[in-house]
LUMPAKE-699745 format. One record per residue: residue number from 1; x, y, z of N, C-alpha, C in turn. Coordinates in Angstrom, 1 decimal, padded with zeros to 4 digits, always signed. Layout:
// LUMPAKE-699745
<atom NUM,<X,Y,Z>,<X,Y,Z>,<X,Y,Z>>,
...
//
This chain:
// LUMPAKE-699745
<atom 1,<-142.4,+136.9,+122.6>,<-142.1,+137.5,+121.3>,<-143.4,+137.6,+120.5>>,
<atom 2,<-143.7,+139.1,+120.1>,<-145.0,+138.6,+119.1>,<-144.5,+138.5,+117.7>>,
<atom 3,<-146.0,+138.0,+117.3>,<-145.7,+137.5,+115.5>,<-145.9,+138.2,+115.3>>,
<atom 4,<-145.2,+138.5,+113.7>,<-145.1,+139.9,+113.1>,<-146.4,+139.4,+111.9>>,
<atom 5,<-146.8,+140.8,+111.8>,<-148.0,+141.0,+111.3>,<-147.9,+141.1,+110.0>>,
<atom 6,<-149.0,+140.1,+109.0>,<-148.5,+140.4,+107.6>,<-148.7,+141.7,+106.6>>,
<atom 7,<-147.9,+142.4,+106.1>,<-148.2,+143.2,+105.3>,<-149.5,+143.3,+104.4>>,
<atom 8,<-150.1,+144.4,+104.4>,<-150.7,+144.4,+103.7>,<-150.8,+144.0,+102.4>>,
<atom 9,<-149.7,+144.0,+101.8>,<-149.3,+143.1,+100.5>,<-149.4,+141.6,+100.6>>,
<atom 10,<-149.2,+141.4,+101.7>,<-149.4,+139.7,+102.2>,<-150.6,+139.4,+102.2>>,
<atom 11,<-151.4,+140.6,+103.1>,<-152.6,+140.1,+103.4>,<-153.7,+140.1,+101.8>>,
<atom 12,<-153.0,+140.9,+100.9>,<-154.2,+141.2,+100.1>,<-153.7,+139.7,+098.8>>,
<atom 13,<-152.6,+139.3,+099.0>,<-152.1,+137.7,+097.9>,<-152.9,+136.3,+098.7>>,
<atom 14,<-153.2,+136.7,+100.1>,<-153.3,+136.0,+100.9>,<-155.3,+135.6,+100.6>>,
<atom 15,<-155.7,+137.0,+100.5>,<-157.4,+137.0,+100.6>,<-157.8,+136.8,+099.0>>,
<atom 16,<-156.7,+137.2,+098.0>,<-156.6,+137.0,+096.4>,<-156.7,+135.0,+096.3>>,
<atom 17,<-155.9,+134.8,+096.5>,<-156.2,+133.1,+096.7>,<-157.1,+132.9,+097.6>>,
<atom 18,<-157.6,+133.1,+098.6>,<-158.5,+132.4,+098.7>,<-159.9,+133.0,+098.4>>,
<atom 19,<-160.2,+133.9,+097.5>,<-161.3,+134.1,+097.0>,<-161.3,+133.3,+095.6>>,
<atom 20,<-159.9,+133.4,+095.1>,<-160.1,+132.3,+093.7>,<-160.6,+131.3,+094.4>>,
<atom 21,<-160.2,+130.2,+095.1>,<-160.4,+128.9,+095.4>,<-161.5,+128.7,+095.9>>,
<atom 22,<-162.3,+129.7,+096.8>,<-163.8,+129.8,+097.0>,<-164.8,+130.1,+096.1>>,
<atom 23,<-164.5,+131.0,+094.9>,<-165.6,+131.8,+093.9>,<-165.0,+131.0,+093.0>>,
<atom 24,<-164.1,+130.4,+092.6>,<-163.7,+130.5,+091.3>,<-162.6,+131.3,+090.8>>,
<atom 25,<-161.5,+130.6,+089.7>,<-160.7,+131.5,+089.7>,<-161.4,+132.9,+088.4>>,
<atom 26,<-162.2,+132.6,+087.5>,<-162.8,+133.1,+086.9>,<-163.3,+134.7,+088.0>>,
<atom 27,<-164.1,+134.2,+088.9>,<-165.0,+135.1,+089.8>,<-164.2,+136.2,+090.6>>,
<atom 28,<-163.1,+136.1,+090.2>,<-162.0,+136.8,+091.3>,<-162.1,+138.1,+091.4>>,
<atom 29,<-162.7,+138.9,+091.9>,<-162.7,+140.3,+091.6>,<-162.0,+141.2,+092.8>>,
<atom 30,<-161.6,+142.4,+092.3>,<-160.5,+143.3,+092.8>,<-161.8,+143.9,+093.9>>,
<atom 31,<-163.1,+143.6,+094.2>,<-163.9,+144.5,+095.2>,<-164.1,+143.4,+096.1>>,
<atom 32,<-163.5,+141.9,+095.9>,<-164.2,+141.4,+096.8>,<-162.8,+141.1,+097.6>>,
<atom 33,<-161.3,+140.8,+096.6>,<-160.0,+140.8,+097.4>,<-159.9,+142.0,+098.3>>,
<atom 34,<-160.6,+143.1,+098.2>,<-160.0,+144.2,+099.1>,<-161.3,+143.9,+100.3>>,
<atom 35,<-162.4,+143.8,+100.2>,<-163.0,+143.2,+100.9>,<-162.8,+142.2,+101.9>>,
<atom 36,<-162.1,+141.2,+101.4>,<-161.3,+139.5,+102.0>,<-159.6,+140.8,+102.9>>,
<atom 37,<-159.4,+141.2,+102.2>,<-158.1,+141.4,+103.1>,<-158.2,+142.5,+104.4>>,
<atom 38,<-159.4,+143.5,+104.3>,<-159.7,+144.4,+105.3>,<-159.3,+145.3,+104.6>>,
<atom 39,<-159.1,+145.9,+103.4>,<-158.5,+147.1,+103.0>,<-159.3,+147.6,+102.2>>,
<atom 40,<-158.5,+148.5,+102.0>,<-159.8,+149.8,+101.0>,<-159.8,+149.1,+099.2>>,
<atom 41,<-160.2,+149.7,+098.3>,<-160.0,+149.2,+097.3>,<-159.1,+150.2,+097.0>>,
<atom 42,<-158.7,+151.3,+097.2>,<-157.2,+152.1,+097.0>,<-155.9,+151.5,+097.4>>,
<atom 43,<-156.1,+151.3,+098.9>,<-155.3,+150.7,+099.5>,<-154.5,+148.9,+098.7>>,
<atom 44,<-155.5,+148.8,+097.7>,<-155.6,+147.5,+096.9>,<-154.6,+147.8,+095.5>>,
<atom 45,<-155.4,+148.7,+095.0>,<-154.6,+149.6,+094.2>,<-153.2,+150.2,+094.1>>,
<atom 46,<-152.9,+150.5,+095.5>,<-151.6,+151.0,+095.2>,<-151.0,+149.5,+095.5>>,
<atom 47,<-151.0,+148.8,+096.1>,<-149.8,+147.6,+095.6>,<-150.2,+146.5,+094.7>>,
<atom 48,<-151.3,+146.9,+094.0>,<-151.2,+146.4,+092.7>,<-152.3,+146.8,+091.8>>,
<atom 49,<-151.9,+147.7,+091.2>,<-152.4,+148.7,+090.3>,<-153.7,+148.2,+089.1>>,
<atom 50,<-153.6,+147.0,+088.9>,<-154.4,+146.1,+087.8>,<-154.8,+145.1,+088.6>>,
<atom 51,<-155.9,+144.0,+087.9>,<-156.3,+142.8,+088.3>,<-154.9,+141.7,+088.0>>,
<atom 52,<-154.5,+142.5,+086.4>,<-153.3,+141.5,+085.8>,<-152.3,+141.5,+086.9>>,
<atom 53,<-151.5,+142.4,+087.2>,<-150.8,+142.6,+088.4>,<-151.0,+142.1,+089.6>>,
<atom 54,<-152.1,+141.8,+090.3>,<-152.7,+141.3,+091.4>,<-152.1,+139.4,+090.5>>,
<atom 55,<-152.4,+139.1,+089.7>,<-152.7,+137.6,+089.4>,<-151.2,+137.3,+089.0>>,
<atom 56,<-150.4,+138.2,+088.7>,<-148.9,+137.9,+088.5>,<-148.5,+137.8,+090.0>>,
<atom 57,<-148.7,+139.0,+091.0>,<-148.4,+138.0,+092.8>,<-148.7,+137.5,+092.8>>,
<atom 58,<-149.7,+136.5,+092.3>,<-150.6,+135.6,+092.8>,<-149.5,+134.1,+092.6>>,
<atom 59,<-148.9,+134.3,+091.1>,<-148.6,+133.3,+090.9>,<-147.0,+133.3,+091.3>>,
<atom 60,<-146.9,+134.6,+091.0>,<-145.1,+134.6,+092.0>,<-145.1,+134.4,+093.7>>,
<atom 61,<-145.8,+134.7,+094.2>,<-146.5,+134.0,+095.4>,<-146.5,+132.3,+095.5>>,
<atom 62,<-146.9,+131.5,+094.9>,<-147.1,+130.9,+094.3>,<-145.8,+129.6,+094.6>>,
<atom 63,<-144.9,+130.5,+093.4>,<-143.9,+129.5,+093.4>,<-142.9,+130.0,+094.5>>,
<atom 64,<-143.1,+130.9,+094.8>,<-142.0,+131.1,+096.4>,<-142.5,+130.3,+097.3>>,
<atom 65,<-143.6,+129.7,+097.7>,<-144.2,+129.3,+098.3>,<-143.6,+127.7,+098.6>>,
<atom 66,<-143.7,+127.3,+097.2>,<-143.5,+126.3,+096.9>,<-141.9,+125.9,+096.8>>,
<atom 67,<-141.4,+126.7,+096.2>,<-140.0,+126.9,+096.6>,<-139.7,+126.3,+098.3>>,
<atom 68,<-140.0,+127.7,+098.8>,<-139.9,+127.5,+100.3>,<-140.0,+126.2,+101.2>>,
<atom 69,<-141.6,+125.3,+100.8>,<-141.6,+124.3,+101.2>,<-140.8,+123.1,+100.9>>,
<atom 70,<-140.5,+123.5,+099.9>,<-139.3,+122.4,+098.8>,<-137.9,+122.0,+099.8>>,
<atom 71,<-137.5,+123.2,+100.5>,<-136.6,+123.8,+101.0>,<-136.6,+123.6,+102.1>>,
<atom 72,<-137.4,+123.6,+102.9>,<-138.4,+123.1,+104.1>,<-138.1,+121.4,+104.2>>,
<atom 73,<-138.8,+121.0,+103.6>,<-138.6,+119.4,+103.4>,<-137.8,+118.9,+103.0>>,
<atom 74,<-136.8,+119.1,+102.1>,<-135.7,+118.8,+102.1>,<-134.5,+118.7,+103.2>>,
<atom 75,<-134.4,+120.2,+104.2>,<-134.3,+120.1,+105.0>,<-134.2,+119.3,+106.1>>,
<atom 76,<-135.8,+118.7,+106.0>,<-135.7,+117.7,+107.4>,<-135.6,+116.4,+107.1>>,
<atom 77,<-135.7,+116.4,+105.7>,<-134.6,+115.2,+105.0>,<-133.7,+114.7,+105.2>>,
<atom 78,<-133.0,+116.0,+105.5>,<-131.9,+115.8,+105.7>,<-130.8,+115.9,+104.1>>,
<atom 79,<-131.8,+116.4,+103.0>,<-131.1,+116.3,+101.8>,<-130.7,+114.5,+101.1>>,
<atom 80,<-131.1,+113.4,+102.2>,<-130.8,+112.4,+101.5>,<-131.6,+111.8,+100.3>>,
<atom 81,<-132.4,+112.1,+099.7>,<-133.2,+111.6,+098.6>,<-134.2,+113.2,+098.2>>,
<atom 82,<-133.6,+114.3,+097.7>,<-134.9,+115.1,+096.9>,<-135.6,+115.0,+095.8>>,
<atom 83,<-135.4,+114.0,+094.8>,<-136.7,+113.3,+094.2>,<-137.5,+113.2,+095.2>>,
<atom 84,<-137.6,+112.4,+096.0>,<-138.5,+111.7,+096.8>,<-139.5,+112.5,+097.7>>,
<atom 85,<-138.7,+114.1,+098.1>,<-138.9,+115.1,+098.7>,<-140.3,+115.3,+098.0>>,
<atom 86,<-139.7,+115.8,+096.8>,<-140.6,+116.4,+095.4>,<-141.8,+116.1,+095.3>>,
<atom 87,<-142.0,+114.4,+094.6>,<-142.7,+114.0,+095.3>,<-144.1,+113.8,+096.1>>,
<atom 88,<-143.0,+113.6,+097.1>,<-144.4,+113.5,+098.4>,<-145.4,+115.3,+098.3>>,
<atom 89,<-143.9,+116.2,+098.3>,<-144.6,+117.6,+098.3>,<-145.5,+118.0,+097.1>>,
<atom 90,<-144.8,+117.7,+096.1>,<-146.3,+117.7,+095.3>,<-147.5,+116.5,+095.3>>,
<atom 91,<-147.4,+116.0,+095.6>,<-148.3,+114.7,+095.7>,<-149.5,+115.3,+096.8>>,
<atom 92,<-149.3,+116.0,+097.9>,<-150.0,+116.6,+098.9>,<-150.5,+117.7,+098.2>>,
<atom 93,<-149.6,+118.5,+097.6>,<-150.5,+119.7,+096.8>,<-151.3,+118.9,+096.4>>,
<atom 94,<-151.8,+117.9,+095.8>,<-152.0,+117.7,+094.1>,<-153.5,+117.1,+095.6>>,
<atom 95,<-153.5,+117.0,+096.4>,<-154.5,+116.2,+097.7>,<-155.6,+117.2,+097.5>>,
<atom 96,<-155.4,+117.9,+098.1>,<-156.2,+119.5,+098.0>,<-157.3,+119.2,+097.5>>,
<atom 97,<-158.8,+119.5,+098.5>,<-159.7,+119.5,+097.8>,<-160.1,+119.8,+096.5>>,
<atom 98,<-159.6,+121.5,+096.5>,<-159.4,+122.4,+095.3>,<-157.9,+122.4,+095.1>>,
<atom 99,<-157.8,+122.6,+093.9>,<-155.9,+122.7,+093.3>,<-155.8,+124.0,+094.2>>,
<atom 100,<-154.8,+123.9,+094.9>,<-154.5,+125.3,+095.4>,<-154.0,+126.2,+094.4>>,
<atom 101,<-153.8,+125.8,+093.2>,<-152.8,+126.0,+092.0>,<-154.1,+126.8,+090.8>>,
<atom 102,<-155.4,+126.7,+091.6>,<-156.6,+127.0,+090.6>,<-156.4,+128.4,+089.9>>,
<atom 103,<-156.1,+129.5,+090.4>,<-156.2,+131.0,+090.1>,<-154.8,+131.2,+089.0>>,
<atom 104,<-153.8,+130.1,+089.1>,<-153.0,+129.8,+088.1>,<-153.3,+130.1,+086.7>>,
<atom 105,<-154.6,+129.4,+086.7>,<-155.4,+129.0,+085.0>,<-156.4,+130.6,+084.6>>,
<atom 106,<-156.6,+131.0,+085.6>,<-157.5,+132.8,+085.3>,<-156.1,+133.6,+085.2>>,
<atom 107,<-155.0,+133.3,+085.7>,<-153.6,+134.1,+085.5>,<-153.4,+133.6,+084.1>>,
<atom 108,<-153.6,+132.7,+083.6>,<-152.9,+132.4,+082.0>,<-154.0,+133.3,+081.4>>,
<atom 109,<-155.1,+132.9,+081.4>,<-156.0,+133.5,+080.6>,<-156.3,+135.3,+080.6>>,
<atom 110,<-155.7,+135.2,+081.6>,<-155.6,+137.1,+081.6>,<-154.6,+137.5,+081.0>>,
<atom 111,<-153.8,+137.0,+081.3>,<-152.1,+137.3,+080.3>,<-151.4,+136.0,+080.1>>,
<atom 112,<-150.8,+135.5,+078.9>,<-150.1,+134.3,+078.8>,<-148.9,+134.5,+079.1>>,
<atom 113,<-148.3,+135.7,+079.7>,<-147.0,+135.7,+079.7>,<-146.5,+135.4,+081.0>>,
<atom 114,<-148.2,+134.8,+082.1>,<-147.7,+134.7,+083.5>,<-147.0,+133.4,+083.4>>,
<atom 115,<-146.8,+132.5,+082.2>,<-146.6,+131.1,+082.0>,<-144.9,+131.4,+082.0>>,
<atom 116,<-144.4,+132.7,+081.8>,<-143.1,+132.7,+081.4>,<-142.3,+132.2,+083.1>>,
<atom 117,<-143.0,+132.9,+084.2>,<-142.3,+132.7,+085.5>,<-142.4,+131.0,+085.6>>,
<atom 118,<-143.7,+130.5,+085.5>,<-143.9,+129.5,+085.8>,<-142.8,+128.6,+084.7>>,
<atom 119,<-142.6,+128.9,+083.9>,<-142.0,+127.8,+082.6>,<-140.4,+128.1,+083.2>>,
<atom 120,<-140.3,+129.1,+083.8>,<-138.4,+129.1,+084.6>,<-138.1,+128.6,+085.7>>,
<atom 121,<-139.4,+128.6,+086.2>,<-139.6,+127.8,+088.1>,<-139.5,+126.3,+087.2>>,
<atom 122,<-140.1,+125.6,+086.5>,<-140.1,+124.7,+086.3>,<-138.9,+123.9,+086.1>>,
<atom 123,<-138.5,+124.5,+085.0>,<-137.0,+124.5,+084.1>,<-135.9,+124.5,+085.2>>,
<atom 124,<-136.0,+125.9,+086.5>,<-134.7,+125.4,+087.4>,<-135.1,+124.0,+087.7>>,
<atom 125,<-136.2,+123.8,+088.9>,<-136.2,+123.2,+089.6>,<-136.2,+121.5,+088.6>>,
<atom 126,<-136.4,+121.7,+087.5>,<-136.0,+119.9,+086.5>,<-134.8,+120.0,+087.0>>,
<atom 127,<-134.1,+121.4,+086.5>,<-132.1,+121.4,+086.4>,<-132.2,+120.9,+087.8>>,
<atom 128,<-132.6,+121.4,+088.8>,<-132.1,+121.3,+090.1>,<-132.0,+119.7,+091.0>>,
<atom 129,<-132.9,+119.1,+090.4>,<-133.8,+117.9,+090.0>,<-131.9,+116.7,+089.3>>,
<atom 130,<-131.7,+117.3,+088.7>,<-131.3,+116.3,+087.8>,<-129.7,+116.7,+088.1>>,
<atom 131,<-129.2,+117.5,+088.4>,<-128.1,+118.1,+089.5>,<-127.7,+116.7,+090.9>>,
<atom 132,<-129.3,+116.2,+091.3>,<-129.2,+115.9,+092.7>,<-129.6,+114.0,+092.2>>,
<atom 133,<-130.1,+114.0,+090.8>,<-130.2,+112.6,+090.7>,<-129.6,+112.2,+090.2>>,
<atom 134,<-129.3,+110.7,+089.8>,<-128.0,+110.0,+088.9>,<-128.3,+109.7,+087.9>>,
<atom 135,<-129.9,+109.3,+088.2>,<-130.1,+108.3,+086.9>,<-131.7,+109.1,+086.1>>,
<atom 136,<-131.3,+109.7,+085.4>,<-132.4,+110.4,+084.0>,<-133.3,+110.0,+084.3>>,
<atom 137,<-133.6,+109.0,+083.7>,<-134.5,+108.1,+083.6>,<-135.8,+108.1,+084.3>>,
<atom 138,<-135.4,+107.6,+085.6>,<-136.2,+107.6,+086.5>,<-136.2,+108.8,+087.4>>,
<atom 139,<-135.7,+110.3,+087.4>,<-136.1,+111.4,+086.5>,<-137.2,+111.4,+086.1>>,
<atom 140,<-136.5,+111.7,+085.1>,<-138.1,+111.6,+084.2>,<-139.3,+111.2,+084.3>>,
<atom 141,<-139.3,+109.6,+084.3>,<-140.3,+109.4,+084.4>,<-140.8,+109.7,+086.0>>,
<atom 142,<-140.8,+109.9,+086.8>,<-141.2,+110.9,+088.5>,<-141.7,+112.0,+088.1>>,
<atom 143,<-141.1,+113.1,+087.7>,<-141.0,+114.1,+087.1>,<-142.6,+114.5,+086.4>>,
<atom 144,<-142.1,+113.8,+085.4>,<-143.5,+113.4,+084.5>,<-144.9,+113.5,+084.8>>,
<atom 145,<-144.9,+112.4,+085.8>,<-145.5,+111.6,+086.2>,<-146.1,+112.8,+087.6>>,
<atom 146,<-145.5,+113.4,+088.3>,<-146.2,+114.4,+089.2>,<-146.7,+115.8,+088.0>>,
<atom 147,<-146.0,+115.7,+087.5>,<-146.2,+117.2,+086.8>,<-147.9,+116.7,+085.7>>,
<atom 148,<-147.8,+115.6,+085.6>,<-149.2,+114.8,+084.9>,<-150.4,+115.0,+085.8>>,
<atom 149,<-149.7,+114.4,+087.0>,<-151.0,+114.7,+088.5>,<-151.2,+116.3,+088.5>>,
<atom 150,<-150.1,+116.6,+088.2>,<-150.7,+118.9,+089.0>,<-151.5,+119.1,+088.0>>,
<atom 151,<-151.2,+118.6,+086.2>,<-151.9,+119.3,+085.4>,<-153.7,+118.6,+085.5>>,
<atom 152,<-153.9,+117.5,+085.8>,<-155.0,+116.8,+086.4>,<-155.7,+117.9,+087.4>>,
<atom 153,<-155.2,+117.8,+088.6>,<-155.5,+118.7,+089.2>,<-155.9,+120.0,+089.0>>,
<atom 154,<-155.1,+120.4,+088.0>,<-155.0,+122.0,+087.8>,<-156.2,+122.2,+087.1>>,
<atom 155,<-156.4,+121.5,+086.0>,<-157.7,+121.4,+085.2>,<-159.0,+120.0,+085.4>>,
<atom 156,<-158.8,+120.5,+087.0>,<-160.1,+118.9,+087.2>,<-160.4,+117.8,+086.5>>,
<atom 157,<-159.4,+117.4,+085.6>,<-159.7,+116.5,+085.0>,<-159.1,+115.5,+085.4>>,
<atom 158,<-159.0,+115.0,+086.9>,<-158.2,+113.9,+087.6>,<-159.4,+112.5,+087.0>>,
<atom 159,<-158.8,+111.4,+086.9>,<-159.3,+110.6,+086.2>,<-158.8,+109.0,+087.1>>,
<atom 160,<-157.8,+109.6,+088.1>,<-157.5,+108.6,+089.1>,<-158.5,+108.4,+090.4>>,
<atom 161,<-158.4,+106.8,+090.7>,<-159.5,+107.0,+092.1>,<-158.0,+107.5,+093.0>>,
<atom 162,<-158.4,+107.5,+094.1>,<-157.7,+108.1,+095.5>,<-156.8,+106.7,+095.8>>,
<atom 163,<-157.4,+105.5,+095.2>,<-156.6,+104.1,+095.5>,<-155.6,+104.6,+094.1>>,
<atom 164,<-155.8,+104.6,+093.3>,<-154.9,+104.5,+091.6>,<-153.6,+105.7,+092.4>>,
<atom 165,<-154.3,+106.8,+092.5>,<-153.0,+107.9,+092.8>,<-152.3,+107.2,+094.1>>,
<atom 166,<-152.7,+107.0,+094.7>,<-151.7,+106.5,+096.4>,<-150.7,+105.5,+095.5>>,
<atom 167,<-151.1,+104.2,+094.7>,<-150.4,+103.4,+094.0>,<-149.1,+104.0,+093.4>>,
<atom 168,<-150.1,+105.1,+092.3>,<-149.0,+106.0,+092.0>,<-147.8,+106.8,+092.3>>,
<atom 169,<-148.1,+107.3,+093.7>,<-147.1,+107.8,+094.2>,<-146.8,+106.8,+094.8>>,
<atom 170,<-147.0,+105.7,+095.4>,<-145.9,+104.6,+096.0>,<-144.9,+104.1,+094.8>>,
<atom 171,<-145.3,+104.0,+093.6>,<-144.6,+103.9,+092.4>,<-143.6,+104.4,+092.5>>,
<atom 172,<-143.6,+105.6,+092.4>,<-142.7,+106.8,+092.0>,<-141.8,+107.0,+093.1>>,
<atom 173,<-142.2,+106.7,+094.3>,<-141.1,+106.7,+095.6>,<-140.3,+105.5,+095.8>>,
<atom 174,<-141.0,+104.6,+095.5>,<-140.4,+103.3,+094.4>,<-139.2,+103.6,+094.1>>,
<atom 175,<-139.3,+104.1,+093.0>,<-138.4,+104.5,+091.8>,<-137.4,+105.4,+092.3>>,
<atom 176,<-137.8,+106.9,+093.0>,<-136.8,+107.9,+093.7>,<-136.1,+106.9,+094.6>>,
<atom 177,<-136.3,+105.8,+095.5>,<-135.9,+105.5,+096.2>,<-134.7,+103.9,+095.8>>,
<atom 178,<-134.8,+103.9,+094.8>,<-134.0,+102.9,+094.0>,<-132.4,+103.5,+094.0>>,
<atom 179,<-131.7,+102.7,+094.3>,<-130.2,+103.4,+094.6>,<-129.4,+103.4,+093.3>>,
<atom 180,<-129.8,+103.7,+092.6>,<-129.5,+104.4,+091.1>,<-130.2,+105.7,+091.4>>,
<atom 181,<-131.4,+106.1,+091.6>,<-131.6,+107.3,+091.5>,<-131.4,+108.1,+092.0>>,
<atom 182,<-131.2,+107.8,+093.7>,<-130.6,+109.3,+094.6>,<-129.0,+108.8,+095.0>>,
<atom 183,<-128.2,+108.0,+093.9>,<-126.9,+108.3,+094.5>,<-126.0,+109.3,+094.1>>,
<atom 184,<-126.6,+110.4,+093.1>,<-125.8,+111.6,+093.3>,<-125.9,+112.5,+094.6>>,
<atom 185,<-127.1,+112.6,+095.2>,<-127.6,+113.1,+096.6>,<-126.6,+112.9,+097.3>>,
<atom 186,<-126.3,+111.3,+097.6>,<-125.6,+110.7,+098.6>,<-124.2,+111.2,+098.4>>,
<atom 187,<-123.7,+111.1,+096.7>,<-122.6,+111.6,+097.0>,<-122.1,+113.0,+097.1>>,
<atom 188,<-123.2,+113.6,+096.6>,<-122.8,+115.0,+097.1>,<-122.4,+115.8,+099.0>>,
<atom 189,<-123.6,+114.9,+099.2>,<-123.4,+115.5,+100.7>,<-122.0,+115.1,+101.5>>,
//
């Protein structure tokens, strides 16, 4: 069976991130993504008409992505603990030499209204979040507490050693893993 080949539209969100994360999300330019993906700069153009445009796939890209893997691991979870899922998956993002999440911060500052997708991705997945756990609380504080780490990351301003975060997230799985927090999980399934 062969692999199916990614769209051009794929390939050009695909070469868009990783020229943020290589140049900078600042440096991003529409001659070097058409460049990185093998295509023309028309060919760039017609599926996405602007740089703004290009950086809104970027970030709806982004969260499907993330979605997906959510979904993914949960999966082989088996659904018994998704706090805990959460998590580890962000906890690995958050690993990343570079925030994979970097071209995020040149998408706010081109348009602030890319914050609108991101502020509903968030907002489900808390709802979704709090659907699957029992106890708020510890919620919350998980929650918090990763979304503390992405924004660290997101703006290099991590301030943990590599020992402090591991503690951290052993903390927090700690906590997800306390049978107050994932017995709505349990009883749903």
């Amino acid at each position: 069976m062969r692999a199916q080949r990614p769209n051009s539209r794929e390939k050009i969100l695909a070469a868009a991130a990783d020229v943020a994360r290589e140049s900078g999300p600042g440096s991003l330019s529409l001659d070097a993504v058409a460049s990185r993906a093998g295509v023309s700069k028309g060919g760039l153009l017609y599926n996405f008409p602007t740089k703004a445009k290009l950086m809104q796939g970027l970030v709806e890209d982004y969260l499907r992505d993330f979605e997906q893997a959510l979904e993914t691991a949960n999966s082989n979870d088996d659904g018994k603990n998704p706090l805990a899922v959460y998590i580890r998956l962000s906890a690995d993002d958050c690993e990343e030499k570079r925030p994979s999440a970097s071209w995020i911060f040149s998408a706010i500052a081109e348009d602030p209204d890319f914050m609108t997708p991101i502020k509903t991705f968030k907002r489900q997945l808390f709802e979704r979040l709090k659907g699957e756990t029992s106890d708020l609380k510890s919620l919350l504080v998980c929650y918090l507490a990763i979304e503390g780490l992405r924004s660290m990351n997101l703006f290099d301003s991590d301030v943990l050693s590599k020992d402090e975060r591991e503690l951290l997230v052993a903390s927090l799985l700690e906590i997800a893993s306390s049978p107050d927090a994932h017995q709505a999980s349990r009883t749903q399934s």
